[in-house]
C-alpha positions as CSV (number, residue, x, y, z in Angstrom):
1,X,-40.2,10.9,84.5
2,X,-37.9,13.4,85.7
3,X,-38.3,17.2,84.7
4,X,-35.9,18.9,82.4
5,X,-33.3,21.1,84.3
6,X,-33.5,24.4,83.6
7,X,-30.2,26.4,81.7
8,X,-28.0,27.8,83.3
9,X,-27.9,31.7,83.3
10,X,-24.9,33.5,82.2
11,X,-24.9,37.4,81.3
12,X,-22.8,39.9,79.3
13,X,-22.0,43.0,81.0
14,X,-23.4,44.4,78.1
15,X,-26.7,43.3,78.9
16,X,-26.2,44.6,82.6
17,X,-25.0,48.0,80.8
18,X,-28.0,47.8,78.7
19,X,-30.7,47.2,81.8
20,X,-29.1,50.1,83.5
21,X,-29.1,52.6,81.6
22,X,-32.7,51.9,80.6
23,X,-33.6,52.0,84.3
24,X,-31.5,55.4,84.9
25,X,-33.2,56.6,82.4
26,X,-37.1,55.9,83.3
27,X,-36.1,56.8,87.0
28,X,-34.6,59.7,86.5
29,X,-35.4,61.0,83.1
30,X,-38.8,60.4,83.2
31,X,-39.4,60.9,86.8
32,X,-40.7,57.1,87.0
33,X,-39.1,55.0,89.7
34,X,-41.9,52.5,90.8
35,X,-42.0,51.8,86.7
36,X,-37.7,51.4,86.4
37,X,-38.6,49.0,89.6
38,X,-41.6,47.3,87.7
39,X,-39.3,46.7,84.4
40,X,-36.6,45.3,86.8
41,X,-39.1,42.7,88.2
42,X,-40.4,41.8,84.8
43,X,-36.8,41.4,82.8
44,X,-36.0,38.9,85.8
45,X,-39.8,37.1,85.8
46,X,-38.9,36.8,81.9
47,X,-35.6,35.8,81.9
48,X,-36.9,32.9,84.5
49,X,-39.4,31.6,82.9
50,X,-37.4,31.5,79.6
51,X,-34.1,29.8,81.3
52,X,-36.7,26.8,81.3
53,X,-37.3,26.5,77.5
54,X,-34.8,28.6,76.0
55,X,-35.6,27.5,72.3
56,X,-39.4,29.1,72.7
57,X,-38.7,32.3,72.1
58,X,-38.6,33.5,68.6
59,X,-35.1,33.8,66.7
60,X,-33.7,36.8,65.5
61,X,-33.2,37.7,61.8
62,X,-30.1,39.2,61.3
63,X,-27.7,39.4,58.4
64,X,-24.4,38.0,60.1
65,X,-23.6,34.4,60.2
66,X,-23.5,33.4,63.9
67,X,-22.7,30.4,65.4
68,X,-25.5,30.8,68.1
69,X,-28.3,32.2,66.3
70,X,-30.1,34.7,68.3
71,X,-33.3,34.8,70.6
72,X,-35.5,37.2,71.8
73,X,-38.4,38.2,73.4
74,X,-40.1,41.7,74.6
75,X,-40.4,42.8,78.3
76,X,-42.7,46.1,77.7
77,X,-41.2,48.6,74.8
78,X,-37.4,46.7,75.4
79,X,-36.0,43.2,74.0
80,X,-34.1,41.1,75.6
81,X,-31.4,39.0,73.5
82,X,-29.8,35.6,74.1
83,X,-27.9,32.7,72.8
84,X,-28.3,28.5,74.2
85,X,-25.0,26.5,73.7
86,X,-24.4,23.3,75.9
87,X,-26.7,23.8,78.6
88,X,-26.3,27.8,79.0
89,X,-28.6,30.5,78.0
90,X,-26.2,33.7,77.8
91,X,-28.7,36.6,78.1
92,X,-26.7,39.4,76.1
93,X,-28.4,42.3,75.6
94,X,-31.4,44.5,76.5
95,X,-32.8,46.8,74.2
96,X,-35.1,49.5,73.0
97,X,-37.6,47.9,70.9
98,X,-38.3,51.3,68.8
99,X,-34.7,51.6,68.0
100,X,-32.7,50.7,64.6
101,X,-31.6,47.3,65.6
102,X,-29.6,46.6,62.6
103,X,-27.1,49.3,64.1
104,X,-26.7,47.6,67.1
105,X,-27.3,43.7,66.3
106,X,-25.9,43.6,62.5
């Protein structure tokens, strides 16, 4: 028995908006550069390992009809956001987990 192929990755430029800003702001806000490097490590280690079983991670509640419903899971205090379609896992966003996320994922 073969193993399943992983997704294929695609990103927003949302989510690379997102990422960056997140690690401008811990290396330079907070004065934390080895932690900005850290979370960068971790978002890729997670996004990896859920490219292989994209449908593990929970599903987000949300008021809007979507034709991809969303997933998520947490790397430290952010959330990362994705849809699957075909054989693609489109990572789309990468957020504070403390914020109002009914403002910014309806």
């Amino acid at each position: 028995m073969t193993a399943a192929k992983p997704f294929r990755l695609s990103y927003l430029p949302l989510f690379w908006d997102d990422l960056n800003d997140a690690v401008t702001y811990i290396s330079e806000v907070l004065q934390a550069p080895r932690a900005a490097e850290k979370l960068i490590d971790e978002v890729e280690s997670e996004v990896l390992a859920h490219r292989d079983a994209p449908g593990m991670a929970a599903v987000y509640k949300t008021t809007r009809e979507r034709p991809f419903p969303y997933h998520w899971f947490e790397v430290g205090n952010y959330m990362v956001f994705y849809v699957i379609f075909d054989d693609v896992m489109e990572v789309r966003r990468f957020l504070y987990g403390a914020r109002d996320l009914t403002k910014v994922i309806p």
